[in-house]
N, C-alpha and C positions, 0 to 999 in steps of 0.2 A: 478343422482344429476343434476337438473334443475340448471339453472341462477337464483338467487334474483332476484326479482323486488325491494327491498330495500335497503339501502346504509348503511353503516356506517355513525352515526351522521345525521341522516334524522326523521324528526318527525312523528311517526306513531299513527295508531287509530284503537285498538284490536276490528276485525269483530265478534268474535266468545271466547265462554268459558267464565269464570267466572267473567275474566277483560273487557268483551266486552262492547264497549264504552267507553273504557282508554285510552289519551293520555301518548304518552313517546318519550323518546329522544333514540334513537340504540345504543348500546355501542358493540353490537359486533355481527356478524354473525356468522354462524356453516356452511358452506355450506356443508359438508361433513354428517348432520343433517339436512339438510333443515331449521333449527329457528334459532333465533335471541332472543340477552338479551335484555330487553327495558328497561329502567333507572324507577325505582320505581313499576313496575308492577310485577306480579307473584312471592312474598315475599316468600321466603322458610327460614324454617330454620335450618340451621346444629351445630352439636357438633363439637367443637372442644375439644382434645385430651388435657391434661396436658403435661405443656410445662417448661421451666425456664421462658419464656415471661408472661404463665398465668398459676401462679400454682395452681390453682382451675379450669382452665378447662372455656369452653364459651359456649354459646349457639348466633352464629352468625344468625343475617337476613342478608339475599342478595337477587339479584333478582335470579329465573328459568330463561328456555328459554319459546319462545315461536313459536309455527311452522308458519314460513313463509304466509301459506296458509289463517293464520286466520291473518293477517296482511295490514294495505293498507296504503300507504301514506297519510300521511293529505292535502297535499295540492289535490289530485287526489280526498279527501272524501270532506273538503269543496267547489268544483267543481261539485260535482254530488249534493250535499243538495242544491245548489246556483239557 
């Protein structure tokens, strides 16, 4: 398990995969996973179970994570475009 280069609450800019060239905002790190949630990127979606809150059951969007590696700061990526 490396160090993040990324922070909690730091604005990033997806290098690599499907969202590449997405900005977002960190909402959480894994370092035990190496990746990170990024606020709006990598949409999944899960079922949620019948409940007395939702007695028919949900089909939630949230974010994935996303691995560190395909990550980079934005102020570090508009520094190197500059």
């Amino acid at each position: 398990m490396a160090k993040a280069h990324i922070k909690k609450g730091e604005e990033v800019v997806v290098l690599a995969g499907k969202e590449k060239g997405k900005r977002g905002k960190v909402l959480q790190i894994l370092p035990a996973k190496n990746r990170a949630i990024v606020e709006g990127l990598m949409m999944i979606k899960r079922h949620e179970k019948k409940s007395e809150e939702k007695p028919e059951g949900a089909i939630v969007e949230r974010e994935g994570s996303i691995h560190v590696s395909n990550l980079m700061s934005a102020e570090k990526w508009d520094a190197k475009k500059a």
